[in-house]
DRENLOVEX-770016 format. One record per residue (C-alpha): residue in three letters; x, y, z. Coordinates in steps of 0.2 Angstrom, whole numbers, padded with zeros to 4 digits, always signed. Each point is the difference from the previous one (the first is absolute). Layout:
// residues N
ALAXYZ ...
END
This chain:
// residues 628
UNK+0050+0319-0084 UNK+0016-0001+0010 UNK+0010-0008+0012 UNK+0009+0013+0010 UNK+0018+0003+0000 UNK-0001+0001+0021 UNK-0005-0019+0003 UNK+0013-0012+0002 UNK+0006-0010-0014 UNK-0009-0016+0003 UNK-0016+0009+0000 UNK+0003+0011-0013 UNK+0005-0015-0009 UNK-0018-0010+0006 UNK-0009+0016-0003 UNK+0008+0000-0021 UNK-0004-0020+0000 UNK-0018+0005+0004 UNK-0003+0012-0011 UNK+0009-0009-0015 UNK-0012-0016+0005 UNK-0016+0013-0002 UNK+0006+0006-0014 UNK+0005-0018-0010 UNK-0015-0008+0007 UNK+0012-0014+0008 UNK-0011-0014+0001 UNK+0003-0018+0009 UNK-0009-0012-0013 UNK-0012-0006+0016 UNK-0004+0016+0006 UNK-0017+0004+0010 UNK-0010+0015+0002 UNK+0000+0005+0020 UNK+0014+0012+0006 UNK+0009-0006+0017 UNK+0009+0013+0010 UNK+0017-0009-0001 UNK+0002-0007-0017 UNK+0016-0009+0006 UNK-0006-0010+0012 UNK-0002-0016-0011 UNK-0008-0013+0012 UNK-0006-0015-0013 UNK+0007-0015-0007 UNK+0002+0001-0016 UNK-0004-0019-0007 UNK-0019-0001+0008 UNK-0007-0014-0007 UNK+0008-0014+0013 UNK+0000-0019-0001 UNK-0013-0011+0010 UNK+0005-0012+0015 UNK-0017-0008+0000 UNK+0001-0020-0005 UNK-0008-0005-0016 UNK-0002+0019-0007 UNK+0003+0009-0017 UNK+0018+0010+0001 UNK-0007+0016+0006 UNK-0017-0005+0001 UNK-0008-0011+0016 UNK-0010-0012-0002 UNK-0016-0006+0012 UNK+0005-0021+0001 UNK+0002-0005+0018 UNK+0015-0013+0000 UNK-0002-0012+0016 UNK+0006+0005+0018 UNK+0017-0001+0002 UNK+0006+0002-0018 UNK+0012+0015-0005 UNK+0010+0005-0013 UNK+0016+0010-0001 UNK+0012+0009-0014 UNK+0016+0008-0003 UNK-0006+0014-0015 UNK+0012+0010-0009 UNK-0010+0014-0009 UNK+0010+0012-0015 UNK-0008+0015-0004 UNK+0007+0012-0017 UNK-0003+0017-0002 UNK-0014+0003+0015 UNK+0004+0019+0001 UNK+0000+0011-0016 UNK+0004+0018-0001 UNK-0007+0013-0014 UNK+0002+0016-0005 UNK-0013+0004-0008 UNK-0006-0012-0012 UNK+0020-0005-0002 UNK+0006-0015+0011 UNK+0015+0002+0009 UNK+0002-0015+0009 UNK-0003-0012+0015 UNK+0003+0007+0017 UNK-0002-0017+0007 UNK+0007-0013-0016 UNK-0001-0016+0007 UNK-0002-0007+0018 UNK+0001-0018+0007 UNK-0009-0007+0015 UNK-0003-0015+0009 UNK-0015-0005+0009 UNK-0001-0014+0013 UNK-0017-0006+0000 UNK-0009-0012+0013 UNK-0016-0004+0003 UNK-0010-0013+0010 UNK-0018-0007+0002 UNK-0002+0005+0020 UNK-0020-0004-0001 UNK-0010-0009-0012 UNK-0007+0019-0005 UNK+0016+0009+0004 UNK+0018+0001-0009 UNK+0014+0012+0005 UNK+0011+0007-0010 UNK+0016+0009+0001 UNK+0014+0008-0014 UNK+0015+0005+0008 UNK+0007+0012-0014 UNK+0019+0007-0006 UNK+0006+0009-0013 UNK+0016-0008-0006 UNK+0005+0012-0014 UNK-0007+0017-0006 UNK+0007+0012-0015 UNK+0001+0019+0006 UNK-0001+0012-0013 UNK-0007+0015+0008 UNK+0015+0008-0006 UNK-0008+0003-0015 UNK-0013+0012+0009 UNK+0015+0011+0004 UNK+0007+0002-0018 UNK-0018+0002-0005 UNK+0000+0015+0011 UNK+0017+0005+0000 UNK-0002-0002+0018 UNK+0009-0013+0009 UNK-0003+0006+0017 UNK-0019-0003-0005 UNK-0008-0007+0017 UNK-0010-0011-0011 UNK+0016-0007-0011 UNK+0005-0009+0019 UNK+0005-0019-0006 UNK-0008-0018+0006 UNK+0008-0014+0009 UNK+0005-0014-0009 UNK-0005-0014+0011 UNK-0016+0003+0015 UNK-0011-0009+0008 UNK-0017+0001-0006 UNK-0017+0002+0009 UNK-0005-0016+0011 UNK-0018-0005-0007 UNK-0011-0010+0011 UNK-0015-0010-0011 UNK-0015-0008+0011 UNK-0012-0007-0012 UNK-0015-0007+0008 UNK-0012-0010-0011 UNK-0018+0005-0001 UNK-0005-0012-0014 UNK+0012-0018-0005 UNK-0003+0000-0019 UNK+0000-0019+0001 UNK-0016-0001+0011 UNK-0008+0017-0010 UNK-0002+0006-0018 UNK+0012+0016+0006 UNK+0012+0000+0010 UNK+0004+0014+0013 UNK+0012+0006+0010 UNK+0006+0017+0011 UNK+0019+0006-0001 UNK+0005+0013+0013 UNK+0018+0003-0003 UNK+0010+0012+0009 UNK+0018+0006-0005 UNK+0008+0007+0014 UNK+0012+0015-0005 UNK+0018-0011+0001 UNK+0008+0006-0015 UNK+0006+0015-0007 UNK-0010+0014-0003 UNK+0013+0012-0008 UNK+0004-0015-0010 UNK-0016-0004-0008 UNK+0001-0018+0007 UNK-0013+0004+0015 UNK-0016+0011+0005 UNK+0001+0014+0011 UNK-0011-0007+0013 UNK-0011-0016+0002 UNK-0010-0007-0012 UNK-0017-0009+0000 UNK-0004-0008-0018 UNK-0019-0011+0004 UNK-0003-0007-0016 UNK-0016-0014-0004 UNK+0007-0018-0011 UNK-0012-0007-0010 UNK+0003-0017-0009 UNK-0013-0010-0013 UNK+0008-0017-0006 UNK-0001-0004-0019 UNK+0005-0017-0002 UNK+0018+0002-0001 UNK-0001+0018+0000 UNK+0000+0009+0019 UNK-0008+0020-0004 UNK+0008+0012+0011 UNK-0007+0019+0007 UNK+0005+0011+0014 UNK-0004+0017+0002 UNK+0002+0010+0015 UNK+0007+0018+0006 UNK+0018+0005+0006 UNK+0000+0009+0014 UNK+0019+0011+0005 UNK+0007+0015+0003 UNK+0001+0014-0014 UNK+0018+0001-0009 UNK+0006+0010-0013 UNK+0014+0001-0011 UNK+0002+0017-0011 UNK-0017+0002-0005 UNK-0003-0020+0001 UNK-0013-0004+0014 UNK-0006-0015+0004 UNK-0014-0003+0013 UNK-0013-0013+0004 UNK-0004-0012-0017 UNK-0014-0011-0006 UNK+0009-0015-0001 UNK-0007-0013-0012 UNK+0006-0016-0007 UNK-0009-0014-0014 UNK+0009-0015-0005 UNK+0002-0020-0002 UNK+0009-0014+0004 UNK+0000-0016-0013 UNK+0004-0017+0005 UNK+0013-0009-0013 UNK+0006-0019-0003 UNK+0014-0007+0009 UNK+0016+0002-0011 UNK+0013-0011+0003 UNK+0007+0003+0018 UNK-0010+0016+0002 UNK-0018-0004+0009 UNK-0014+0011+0006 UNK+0003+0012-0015 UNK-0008+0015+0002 UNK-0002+0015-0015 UNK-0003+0019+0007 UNK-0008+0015-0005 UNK-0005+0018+0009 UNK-0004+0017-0002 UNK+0002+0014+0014 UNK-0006+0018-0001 UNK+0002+0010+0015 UNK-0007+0020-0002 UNK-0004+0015+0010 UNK-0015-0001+0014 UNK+0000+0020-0004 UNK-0001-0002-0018 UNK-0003-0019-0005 UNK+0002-0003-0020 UNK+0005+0016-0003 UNK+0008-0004-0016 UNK-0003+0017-0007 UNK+0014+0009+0010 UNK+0014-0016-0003 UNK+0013+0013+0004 UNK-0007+0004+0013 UNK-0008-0015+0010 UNK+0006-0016-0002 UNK-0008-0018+0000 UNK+0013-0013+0000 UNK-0006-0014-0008 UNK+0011-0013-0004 UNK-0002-0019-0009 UNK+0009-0016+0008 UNK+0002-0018-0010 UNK+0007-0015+0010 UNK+0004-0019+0002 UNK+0003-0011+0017 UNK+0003-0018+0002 UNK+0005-0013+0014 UNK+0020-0008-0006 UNK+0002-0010+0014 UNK-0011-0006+0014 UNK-0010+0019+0006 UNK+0015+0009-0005 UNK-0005+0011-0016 UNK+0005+0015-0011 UNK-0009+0013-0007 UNK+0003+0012-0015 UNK-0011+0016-0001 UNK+0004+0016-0013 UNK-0009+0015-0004 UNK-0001+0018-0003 UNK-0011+0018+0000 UNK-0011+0001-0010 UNK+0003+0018-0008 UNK+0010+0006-0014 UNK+0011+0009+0012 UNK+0007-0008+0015 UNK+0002+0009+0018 UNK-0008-0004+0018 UNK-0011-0017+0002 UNK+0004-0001-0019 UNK+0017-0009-0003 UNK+0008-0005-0017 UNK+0003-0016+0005 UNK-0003-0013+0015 UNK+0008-0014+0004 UNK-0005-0013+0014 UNK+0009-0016+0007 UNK-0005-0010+0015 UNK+0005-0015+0006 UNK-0015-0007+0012 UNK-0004-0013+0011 UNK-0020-0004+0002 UNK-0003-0011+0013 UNK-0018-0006-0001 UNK-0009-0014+0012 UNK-0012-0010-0010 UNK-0021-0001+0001 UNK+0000-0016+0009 UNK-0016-0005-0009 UNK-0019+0003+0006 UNK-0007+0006+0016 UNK-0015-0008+0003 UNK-0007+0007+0015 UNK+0008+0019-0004 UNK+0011-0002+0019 UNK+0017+0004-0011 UNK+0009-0019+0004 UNK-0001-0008-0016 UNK-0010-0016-0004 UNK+0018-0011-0001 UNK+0005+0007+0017 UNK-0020+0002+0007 UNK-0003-0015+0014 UNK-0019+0007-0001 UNK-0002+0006-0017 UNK-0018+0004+0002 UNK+0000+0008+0016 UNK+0008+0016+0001 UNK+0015+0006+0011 UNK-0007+0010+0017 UNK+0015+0011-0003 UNK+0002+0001+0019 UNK+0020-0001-0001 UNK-0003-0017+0010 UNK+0007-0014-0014 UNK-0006+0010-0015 UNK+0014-0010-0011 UNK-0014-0014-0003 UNK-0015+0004-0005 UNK-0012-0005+0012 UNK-0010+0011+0011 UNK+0002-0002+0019 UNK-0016+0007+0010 UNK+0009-0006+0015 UNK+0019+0002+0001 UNK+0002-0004+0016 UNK-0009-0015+0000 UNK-0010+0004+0018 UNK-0018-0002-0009 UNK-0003+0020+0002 UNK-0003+0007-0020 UNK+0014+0012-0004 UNK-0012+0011-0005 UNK-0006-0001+0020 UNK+0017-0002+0008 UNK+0008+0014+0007 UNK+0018-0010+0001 UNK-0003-0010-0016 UNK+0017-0007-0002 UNK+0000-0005+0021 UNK-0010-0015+0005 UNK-0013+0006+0014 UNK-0019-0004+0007 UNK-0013+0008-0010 UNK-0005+0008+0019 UNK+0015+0011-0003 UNK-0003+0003-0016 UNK+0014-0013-0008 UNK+0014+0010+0010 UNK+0009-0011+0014 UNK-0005+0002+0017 UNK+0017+0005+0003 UNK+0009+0002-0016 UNK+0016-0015+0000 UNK+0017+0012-0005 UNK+0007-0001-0020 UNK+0018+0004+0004 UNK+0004-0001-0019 UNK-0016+0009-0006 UNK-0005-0013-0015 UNK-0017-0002+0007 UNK+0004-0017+0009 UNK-0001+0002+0017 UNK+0015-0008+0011 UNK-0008-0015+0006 UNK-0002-0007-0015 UNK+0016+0008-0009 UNK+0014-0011-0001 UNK+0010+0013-0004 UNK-0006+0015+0014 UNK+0013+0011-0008 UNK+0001+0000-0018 UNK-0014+0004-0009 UNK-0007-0014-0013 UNK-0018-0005-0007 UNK-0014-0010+0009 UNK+0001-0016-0013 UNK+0018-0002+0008 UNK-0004+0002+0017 UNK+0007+0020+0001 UNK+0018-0007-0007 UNK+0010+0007-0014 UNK+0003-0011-0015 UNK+0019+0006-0003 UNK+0007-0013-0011 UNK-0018-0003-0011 UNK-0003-0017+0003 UNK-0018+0002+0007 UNK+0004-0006+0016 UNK+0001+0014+0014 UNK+0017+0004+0010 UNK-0009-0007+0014 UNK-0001-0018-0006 UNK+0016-0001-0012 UNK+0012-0006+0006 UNK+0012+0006-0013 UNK-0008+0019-0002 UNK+0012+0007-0009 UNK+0003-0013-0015 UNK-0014-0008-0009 UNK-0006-0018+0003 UNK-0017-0013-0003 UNK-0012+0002+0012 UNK+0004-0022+0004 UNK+0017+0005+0004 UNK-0008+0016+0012 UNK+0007+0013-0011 UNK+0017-0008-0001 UNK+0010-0002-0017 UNK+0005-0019-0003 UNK+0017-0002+0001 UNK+0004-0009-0017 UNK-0006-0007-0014 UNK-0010-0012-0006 UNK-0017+0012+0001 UNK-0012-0013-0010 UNK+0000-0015+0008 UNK-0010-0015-0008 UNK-0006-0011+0015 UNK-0014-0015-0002 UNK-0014+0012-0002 UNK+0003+0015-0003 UNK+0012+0014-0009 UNK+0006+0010+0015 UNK+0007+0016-0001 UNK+0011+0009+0013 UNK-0006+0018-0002 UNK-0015+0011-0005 UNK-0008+0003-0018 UNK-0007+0019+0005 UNK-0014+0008-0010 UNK-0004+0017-0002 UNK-0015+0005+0015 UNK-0015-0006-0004 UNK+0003-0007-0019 UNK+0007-0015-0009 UNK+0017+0008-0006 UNK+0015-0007+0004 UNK+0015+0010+0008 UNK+0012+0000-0010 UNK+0012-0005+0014 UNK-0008-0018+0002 UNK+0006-0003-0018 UNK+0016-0010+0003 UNK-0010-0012+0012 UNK-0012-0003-0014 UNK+0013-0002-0011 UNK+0009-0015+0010 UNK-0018-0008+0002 UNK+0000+0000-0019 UNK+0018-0005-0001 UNK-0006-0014+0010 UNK-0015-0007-0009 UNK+0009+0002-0015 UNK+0016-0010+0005 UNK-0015-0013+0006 UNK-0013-0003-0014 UNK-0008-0014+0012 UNK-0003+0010+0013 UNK-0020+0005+0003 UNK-0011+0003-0006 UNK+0003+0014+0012 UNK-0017+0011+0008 UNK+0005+0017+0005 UNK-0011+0007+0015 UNK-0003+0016+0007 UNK-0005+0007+0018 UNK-0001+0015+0009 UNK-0002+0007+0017 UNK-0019+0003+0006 UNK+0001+0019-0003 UNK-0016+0003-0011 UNK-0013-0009-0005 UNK-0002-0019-0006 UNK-0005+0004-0016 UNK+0016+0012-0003 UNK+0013-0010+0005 UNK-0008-0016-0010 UNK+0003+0012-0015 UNK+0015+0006+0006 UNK+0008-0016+0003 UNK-0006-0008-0016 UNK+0007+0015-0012 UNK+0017-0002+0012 UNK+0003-0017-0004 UNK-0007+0001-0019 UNK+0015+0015-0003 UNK+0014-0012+0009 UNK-0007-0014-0014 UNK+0001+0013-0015 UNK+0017+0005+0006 UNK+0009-0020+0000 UNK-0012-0003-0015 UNK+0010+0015-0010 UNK+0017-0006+0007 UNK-0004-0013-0010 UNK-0010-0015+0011 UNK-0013-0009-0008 UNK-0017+0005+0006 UNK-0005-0017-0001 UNK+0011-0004+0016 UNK-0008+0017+0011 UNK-0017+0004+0007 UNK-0005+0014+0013 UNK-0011+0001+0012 UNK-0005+0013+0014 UNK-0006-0002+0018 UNK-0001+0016+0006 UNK+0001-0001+0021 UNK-0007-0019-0001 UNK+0017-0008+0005 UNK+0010+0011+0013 UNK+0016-0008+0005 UNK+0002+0013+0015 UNK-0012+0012+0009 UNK-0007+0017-0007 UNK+0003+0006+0016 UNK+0016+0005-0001 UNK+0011+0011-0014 UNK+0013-0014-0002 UNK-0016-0012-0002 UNK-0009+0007-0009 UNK+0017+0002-0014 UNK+0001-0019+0002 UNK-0018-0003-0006 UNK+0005+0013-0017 UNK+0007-0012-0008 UNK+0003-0013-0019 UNK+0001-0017+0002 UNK+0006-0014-0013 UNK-0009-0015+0003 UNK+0005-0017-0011 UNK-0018-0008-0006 UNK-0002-0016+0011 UNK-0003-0013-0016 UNK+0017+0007-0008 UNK+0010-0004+0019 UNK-0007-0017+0002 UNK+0003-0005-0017 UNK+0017-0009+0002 UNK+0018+0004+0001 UNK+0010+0012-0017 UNK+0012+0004-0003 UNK+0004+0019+0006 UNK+0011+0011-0004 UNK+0005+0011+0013 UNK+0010+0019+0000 UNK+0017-0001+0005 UNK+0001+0002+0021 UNK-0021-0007+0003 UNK-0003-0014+0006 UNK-0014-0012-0009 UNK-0019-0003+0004 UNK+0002-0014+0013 UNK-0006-0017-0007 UNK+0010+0005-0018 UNK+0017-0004-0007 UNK+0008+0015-0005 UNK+0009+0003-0017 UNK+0016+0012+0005 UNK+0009+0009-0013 UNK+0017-0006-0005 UNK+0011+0003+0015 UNK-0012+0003+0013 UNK+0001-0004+0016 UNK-0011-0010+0008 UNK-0018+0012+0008 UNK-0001+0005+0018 UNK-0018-0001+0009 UNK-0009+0015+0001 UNK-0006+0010+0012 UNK-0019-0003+0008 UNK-0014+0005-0010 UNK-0009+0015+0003 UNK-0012+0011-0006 UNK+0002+0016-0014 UNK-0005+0016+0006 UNK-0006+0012-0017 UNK-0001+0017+0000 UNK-0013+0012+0010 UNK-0015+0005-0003 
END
């Protein structure tokens, strides 16, 4: 056979490369069997095997553990591939059409749901060798259309991971989860960085913890557009994956040390496992071994290499991979139990037996509410549940009262009619924190006591000893609905220390407890007693002697202001210091008193050397604590 003198030189040329190519048998080393009309076209990324954006997965390989709403985890990963296109003539190699190639992959992913994650890799090839050249001088062709060269640097193809959980491997003997990732064609086809067309990947996760070892499977299908290269065709692919993650001793500054291992094999859905025609049809199949650790707060690195797993290298079977990340996982801790299964932990759940109505009506606390609007109609019943109206209307106002601000209090008894702000302050905003609402602060923009009406004292001293009591001019807050301090009422707790330690004759002192009258007696006795019992563990490890302390809580017993109000009800949340009568009454000592504080009255003060004489203090006054 021959090509015709007539034709033009660039096909009489592409006619001679033909021929010479039927006649040496040129085979690409990744070759598959089905014929596409233009074998030029290309149209697949070359490096197929991508790494995973899910949180708390293998490399390649996702995992089926639910991290808790809100966490996420992001990564900078540069990935280096060698030799990942090989070119044979015969059973001689010639070389690599593609060498080497680098990318980098930002990866995110964050915990939307509690059963949902999504995921997202935003791809670009940095660097890639180009030696299609030497299909050319294998031909003695250079105008060979299929000898066209690659760009060095591309974008690659945006992936987009879901991952929904079916089964949390911590609750289940197997864990369970559904990807559905879709790449969306952003890169470039020609330059076998990106598909052709989309591409929808489903794939189940399966996870089985073994003590320290976490078992990994996926297997799924890959759904894209035909491509071909030559005679390379790659088409839709049995995508399956088996591998484990290993947790590993701390060592020396590194924590959460984490050892990897995974295979993937990808093969034909036309001819899965066809191992008999290897030169033909192709199943990448590829090994990866890895190591991750935390180096300084969530901030962590990870190291992963690998390579095909095949005597010769070419498409989805590399000589060599290399992986470096640098990652940040940012993960929200299980608070502890839940009780009555309403999803607010035990430490933050005012009703822990009762579960959460989940009505979006105060779902922050725990406790159900069968009647919102407190107008003795059953929500279940009431046709305007969060409006207060006769039960002959059906719990709806007669004539409904206007919510300019829309936060579900209407304007009558919203002090602030328009801004929105929730019903326990009145319909008012909280801007500065203090738990005292807009409305009734008188300083709303910087944070204050409720005794001083929200208002920052102007200057020190802020522990003052008076004849009774330790007072304090400012709020010891506690996380909602627990005993644990904030850490910003540290340096108040600190001075009260600084204080019974300058004075070892003062006390015994009784700490007490109290809360507003939201929820019931029983809670806010408890409440009350572990608030006071943490403020006594706390002096006690800044060094006071336990013998000198004692805690106490009355729950609502001993209000100091209404519970009608916002800004009452902040007075009432509060930790008092009470001197122990028998010690007060038992004579005059000798007290040492901090620089700038005036002494108990009825004592003679011990000033440092140089100290000027004490100033009275302010009028006594009662300690708001932190809310509920």
């Amino acid at each position: 056979m021959q090509c015709p003198d007539s034709e033009p030189s660039w096909s009489r040329s592409a006619c001679g490369a033909a021929l010479r190519l039927a006649v040496l048998g040129l085979l690409l080393t990744t070759a598959a069997a089905h014929a596409q009309p233009d074998p030029f076209s290309r149209g697949f990324d070359a490096v197929p095997v991508k790494p995973t954006a899910a949180q708390d997965s293998g490399i390649g390989l996702e995992g089926a553990t639910v991290e808790p709403v809100g966490s996420y985890r992001g990564a900078l990963l540069f990935d280096f591939n060698w030799r990942i296109l090989a070119l044979k003539l015969g059973d001689e190699k010639l070389g690599n059409l593609l060498p080497y190639r680098l990318d980098a992959h930002l990866l995110f992913s964050y915990q939307l749901l509690e059963r949902l994650e999504l995921g997202v890799d935003l791809p670009v090839t940095l660097l890639q060798g180009d030696n299609f050249s030497l299909l050319g001088d294998a031909l003695n062709s250079p105008d060979f259309p299929g000898a066209a060269g690659v760009s060095g640097t591309t974008l690659g193809d945006i992936r987009v991971l879901p991952r929904v959980s079916l089964l949390n491997p911590n609750h289940f003997p197997l864990g369970l989860a559904l990807v559905t990732e879709v790449r969306l064609p952003t890169g470039s086809a020609q330059s076998f960085t990106g598909e052709s067309g989309v591409v929808f990947a489903p794939r189940l996760a399966l996870e089985k913890r073994l003590g320290p070892v976490r078992v990994l499977g996926n297997a799924g299908v890959l759904v894209r557009p035909a491509a071909q290269y030559l005679n390379l065709r790659v088409d839709d692919e049995l995508t399956l994956g088996a591998g484990g993650i290993v947790d590993l001793p701390d060592i020396s500054r590194l924590r959460e040390v984490k050892a990897t291992a995974e295979m993937h094999l990808r093969t034909p859905l036309a001819r899965p496992f066809n191992f008999d025609q290897a030169d033909s049809l192709k199943s990448p199949w590829e090994l990866l071994v890895g190591a991750r650790a935390k180096v300084w707060g969530d901030w962590g690195v990870e190291l992963d290499v690998g390579r095909g797993l095949n005597v010769t290298t070419g498409y989805g079977r590399e000589a060599l991979r290399v992986m470096l990340a640098l990652r940040y996982d940012k993960t929200f801790k299980d608070e502890g139990p839940d009780s009555d299964g309403d999803g607010v932990p035990d430490v933050r759940d005012r009703c822990p037996t009762q579960p959460e109505d989940k009505d979006d009506f105060e779902d922050f606390d725990g406790c159900p509410d069968p009647d919102n609007d407190g107008d003795g109609v059953a929500d279940g019943e009431d046709a305007c549940p969060n409006k207060p109206g006769p039960k002959e209307s059906k719990g709806c106002p007669v004539e409904p009262d206007k919510d300019t601000d829309g936060d579900g209090v209407m304007d009558p008894l919203d002090k602030c009619i328009t801004v929105p702000g929730p019903k326990d302050f009145d319909g008012c905003p909280d801007t500065d924190y203090d738990e005292i609402p807009d409305g009734e602060d008188d300083c709303p923009d910087v944070a204050g006591p409720p005794e001083n009406n929200g208002c920052p004292y102007d200057a020190p001293p802020y522990v003052v000893v008076e004849s009774d009591r330790i007072r304090i001019k400012g709020n010891i807050l506690f996380e909602t609905g627990s005993a644990v301090i904030q850490k910003q009422s540290y340096p108040l707790l600190d001075e009260v220390a600084t204080v019974l330690t300058k004075n070892p004759t003062l006390g015994p002192v009784q700490i007490e407890g109290h809360t507003d009258n939201k929820g019931s007696r029983a809670l806010n006795m408890d409440l009350s007693n572990r608030r006071a019992k943490s403020v006594l563990e706390y002096l006690t490890k800044k060094g006071i002697d336990r013998k000198r302390l004692t805690s106490q809580g009355f729950g609502f017993d001993r209000p100091i202001a209404t519970n009608d109000t916002a800004l009452g009800r902040a007075k009432n949340r509060r930790v008092d210091f009470k001197l122990v009568k028998s010690e007060i009454e038992s004579g005059p000592k000798e007290t040492i008193v901090p620089h700038g504080q005036p002494p108990p009255p009825g004592t003679e003060p011990v000033p440092g050397p140089g100290a000027p004489p004490a100033t009275p203090a302010p009028g006594a006054g009662t300690t708001p604590a932190g809310k509920k």
